[in-house]
N, CA and C atoms as a LAMMPS dump frame, in Angstrom:
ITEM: TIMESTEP
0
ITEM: NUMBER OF ATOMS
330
ITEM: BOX BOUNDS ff ff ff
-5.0000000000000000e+02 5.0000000000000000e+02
-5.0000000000000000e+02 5.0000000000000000e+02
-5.0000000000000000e+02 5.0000000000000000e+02
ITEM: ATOMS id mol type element x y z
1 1 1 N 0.814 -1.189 0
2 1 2 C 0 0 0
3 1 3 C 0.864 1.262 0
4 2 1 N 1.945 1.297 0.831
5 2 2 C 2.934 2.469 0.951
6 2 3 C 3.808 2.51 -0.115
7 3 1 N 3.845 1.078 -1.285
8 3 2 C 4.416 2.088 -2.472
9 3 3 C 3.378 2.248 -3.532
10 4 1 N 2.115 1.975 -3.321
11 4 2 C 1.244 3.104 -4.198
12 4 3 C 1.443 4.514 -3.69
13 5 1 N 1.149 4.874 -3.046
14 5 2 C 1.033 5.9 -2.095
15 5 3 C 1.971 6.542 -2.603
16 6 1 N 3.372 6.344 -2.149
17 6 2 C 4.413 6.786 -2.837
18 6 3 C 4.49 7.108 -5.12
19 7 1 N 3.807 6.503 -5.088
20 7 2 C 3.906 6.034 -6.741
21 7 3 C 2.894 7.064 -6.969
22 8 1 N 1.72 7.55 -6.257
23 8 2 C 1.049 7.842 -6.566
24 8 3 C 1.033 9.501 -6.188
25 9 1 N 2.284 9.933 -4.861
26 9 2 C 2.624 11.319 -5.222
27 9 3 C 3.328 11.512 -5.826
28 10 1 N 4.649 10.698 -7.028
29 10 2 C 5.662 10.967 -7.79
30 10 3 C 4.367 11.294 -8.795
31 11 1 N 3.523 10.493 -9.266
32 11 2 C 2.471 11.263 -10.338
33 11 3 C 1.88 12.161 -9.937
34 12 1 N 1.479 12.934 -9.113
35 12 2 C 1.227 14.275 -8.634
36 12 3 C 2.464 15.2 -9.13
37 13 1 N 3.825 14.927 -8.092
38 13 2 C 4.45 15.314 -8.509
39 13 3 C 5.11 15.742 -10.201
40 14 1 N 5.038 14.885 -10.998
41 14 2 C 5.183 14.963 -12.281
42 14 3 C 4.206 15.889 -13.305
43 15 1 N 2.721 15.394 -12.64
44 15 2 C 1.717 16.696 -13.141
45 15 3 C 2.039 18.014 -12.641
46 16 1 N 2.545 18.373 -11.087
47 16 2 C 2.631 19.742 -11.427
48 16 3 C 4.003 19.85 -12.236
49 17 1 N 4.744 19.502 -12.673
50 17 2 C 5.766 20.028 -13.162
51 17 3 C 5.894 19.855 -14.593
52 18 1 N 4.637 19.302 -15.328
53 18 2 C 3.828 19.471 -16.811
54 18 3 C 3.158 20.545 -16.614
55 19 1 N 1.902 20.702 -15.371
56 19 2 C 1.317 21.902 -15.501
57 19 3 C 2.513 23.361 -15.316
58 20 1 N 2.968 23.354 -14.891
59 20 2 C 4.514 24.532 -14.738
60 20 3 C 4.829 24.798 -15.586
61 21 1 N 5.67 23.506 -16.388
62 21 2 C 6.128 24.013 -17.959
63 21 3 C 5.157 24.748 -18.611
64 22 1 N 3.696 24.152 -18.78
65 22 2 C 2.641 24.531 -19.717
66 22 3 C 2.43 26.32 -19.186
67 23 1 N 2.557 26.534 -17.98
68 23 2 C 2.408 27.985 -17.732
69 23 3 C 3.402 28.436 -18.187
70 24 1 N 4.966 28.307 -18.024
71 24 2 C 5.53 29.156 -18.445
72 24 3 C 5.674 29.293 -20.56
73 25 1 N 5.183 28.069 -20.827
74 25 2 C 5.139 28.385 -22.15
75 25 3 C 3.885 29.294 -22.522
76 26 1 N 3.039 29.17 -21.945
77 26 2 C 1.7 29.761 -22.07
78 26 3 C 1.995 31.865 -22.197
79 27 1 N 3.054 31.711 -20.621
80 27 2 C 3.473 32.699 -20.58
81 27 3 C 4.374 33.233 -22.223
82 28 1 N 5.496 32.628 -21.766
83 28 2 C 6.306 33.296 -23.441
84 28 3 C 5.516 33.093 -24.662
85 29 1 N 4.298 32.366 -25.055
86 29 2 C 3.612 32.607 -26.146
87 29 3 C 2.696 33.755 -25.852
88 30 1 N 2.596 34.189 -24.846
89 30 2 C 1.975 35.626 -24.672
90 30 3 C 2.805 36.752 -25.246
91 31 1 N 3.884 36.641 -24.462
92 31 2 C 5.162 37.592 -25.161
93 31 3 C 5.173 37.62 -26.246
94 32 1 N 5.695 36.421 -27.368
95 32 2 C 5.897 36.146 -28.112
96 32 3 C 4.459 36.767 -28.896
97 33 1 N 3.376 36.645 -28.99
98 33 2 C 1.997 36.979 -29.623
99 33 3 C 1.671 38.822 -29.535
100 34 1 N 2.162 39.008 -28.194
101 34 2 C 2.149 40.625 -27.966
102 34 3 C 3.321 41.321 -28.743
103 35 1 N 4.585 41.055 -29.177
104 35 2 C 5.515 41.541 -30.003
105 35 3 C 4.6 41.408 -31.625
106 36 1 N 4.358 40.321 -32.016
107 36 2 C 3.394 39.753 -33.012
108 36 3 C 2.496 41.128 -33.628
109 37 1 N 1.831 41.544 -32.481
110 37 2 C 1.073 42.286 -32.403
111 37 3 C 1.603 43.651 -32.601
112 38 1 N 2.122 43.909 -31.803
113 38 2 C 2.952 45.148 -31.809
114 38 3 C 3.42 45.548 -33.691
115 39 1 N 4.182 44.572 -34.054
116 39 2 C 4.69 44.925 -35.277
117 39 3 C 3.674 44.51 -36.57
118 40 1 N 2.538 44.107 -36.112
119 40 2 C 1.26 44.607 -37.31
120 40 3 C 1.172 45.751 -37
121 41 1 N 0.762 46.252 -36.139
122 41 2 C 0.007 47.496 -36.338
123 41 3 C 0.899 48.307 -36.692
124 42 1 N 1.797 48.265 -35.917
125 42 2 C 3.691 49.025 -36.876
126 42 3 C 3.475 49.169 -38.551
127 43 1 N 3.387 48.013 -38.686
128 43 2 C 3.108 47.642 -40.432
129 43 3 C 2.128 48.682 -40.977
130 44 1 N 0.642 48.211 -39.999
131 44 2 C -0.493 48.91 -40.91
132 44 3 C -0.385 50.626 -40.845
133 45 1 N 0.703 51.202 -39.918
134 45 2 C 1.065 52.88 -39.784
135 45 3 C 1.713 52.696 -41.071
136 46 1 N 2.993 51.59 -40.742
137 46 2 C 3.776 52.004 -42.025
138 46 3 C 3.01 51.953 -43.289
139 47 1 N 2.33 51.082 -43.958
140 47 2 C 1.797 50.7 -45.057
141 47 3 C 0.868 52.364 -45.554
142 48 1 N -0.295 52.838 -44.229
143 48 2 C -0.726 54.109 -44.453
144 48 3 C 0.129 55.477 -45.14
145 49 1 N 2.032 55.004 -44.249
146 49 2 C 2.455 56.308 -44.552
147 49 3 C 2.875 56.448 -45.826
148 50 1 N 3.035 54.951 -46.36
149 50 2 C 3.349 54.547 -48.202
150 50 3 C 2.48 55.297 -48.735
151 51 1 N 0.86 55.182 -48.584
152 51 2 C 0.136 55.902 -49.262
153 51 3 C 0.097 56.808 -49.27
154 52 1 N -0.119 57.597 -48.487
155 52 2 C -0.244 59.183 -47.75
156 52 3 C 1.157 59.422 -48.961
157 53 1 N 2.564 59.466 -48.913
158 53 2 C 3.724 59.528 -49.613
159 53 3 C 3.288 59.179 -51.151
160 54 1 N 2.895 58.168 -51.284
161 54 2 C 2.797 58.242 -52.987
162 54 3 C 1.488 59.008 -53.831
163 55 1 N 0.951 59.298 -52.797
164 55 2 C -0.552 60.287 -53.254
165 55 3 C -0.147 61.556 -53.41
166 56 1 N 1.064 62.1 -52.34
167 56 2 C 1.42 63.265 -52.557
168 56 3 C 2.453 63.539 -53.708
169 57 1 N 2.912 62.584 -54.223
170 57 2 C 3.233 62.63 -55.938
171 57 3 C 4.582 62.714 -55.807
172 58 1 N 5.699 62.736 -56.865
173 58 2 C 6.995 62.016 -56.776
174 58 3 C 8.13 62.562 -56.115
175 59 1 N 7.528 63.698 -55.289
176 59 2 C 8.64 64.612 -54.891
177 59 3 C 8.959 63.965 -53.286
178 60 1 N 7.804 62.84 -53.398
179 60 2 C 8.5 61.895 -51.952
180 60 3 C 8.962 60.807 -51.921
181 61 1 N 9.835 60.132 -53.249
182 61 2 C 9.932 58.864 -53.532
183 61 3 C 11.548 58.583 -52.099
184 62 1 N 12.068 59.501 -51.723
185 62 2 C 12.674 58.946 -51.192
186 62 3 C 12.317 58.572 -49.351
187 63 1 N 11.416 59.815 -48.772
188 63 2 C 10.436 59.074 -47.936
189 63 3 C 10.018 57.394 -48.34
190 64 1 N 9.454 57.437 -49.418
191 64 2 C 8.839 56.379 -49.873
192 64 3 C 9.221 54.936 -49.497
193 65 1 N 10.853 55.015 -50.091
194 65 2 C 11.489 54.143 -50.132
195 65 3 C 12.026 53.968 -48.461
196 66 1 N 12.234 54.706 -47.654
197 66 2 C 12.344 54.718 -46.497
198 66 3 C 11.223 53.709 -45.876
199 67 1 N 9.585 54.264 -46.428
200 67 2 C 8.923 53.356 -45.765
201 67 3 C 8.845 51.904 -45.816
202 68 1 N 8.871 51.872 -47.339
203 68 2 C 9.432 50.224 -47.716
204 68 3 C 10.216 49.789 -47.135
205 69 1 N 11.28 49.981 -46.873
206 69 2 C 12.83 49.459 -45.638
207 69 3 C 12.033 49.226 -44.605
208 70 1 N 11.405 49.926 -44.352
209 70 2 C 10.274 49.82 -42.574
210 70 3 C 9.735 48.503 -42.407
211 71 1 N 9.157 48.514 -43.576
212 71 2 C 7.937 47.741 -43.743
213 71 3 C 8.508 46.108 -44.035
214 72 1 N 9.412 45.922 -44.54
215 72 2 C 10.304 45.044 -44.992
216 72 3 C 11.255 44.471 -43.732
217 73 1 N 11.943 45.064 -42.73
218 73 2 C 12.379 45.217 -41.85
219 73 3 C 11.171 44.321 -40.597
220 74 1 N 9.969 44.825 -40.343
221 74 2 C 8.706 44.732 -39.53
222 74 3 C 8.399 43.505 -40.323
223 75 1 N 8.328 42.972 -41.635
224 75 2 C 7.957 41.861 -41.589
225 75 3 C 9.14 40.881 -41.545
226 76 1 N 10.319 41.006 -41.936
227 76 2 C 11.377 40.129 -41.207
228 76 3 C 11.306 39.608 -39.635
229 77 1 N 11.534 40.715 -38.927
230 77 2 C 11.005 40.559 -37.232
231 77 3 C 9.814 39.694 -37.346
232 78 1 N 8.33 39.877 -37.969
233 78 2 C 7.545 39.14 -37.879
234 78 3 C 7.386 37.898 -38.11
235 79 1 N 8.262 37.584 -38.925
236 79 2 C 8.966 36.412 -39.474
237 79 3 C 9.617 35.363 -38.35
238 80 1 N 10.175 36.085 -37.542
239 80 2 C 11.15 35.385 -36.934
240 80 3 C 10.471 35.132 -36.116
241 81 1 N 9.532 36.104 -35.293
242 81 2 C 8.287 36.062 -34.243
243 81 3 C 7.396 34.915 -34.155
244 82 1 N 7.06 34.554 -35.284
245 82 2 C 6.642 33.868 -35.893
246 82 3 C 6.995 32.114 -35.849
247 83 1 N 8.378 32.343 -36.261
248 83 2 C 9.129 31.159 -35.931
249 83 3 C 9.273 30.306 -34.434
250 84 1 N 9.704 31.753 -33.647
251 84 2 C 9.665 31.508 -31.765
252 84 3 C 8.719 30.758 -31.265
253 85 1 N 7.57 31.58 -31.69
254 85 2 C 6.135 30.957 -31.367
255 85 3 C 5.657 29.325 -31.908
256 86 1 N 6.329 28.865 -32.943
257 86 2 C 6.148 27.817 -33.896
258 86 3 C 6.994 26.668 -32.844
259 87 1 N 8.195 26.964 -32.298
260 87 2 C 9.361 26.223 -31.242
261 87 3 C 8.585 26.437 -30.148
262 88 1 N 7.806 27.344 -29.85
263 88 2 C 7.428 27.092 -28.509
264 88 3 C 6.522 25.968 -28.004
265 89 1 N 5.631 26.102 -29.631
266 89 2 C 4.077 25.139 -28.782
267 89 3 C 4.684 23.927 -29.71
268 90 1 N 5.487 23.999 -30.806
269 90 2 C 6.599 22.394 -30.447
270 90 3 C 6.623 21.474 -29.559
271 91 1 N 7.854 22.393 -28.65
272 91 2 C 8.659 22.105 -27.641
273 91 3 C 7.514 21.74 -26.174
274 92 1 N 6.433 22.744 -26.364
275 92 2 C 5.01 21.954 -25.55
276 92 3 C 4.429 21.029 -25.907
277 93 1 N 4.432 20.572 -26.859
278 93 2 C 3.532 19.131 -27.114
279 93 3 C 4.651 18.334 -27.355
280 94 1 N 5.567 18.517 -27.41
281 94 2 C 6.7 17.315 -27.222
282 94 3 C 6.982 16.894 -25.71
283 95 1 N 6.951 18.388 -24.826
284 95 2 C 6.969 17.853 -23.206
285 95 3 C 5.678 17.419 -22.879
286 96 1 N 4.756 17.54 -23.139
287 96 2 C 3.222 17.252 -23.252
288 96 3 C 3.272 15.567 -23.394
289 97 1 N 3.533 15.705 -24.444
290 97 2 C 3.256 14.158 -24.849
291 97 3 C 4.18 12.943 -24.389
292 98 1 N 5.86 13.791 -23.59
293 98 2 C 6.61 12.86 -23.376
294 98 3 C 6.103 12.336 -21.663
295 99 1 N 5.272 13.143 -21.081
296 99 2 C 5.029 12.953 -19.738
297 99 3 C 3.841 12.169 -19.863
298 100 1 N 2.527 12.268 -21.052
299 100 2 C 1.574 11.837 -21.216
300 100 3 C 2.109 10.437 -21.465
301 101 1 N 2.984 9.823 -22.268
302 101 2 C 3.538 8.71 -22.224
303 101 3 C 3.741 8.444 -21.079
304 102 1 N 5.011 8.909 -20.444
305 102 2 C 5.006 8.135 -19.147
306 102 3 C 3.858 8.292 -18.271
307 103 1 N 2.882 9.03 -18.071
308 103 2 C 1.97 8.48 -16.946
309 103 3 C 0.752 7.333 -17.554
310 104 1 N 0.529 6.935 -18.99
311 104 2 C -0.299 5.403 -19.417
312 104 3 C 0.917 4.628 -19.231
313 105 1 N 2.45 4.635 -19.666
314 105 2 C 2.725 3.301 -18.36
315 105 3 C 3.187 3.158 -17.274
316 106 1 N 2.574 4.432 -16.492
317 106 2 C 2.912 4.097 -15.331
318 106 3 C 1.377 2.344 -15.19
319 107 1 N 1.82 2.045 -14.116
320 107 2 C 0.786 0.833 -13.334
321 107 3 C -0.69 1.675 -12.623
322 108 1 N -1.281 1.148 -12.84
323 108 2 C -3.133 0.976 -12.761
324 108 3 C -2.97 1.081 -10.875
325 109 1 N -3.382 1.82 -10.819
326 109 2 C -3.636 2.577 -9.377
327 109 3 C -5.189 1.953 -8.7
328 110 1 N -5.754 1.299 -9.185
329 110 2 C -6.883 1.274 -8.856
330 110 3 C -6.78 -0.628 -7.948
């Protein structure tokens, strides 16, 4: 009986420290989603100031081209943002699933 008992707080133990990981990834995909964020709306200023610049006719092509670098720049970063976030919830369903394995074989508690 005392090594269920035992067996049976190492699986406690092991869930909180799946549920832990899962917060702190939860956490940095917040980060990761709020930068995300940040550099759309970056984009959709920049993209406005393209227009605003090419409406006012050719005497702003070099503004212009400035904004393009911006805009080009903001979606690189987004790019990569992008990527982080892609390794993160990875790297969670790989710890996810490697603990979910071990607790079906752990032994039948019942």
């Amino acid at each position: 009986m005392r090594l269920r008992s035992e067996q049976g707080d190492q699986e406690i133990l092991e869930l909180l420290k799946v549920m832990s990981r899962m917060a702190k990834s939860a956490k940095k995909i917040e980060e990761i989603t709020e930068v995300m964020d940040n550099i759309s709306f970056q984009t959709t200023v920049l993209t406005l100031d393209a227009n605003i610049l090419s409406a006012e006719s050719g005497k702003s092509w070099d503004g212009l081209s400035s904004v393009k670098n911006s805009v080009r720049d903001s979606a690189e970063e987004m790019y990569f943002q992008f990527n982080l976030l892609l390794e993160e919830v990875s790297d969670m369903k790989r710890f996810v699933g490697e603990k979910a394995l071990r607790t079906t074989k752990s032994k039948d508690f019942n």
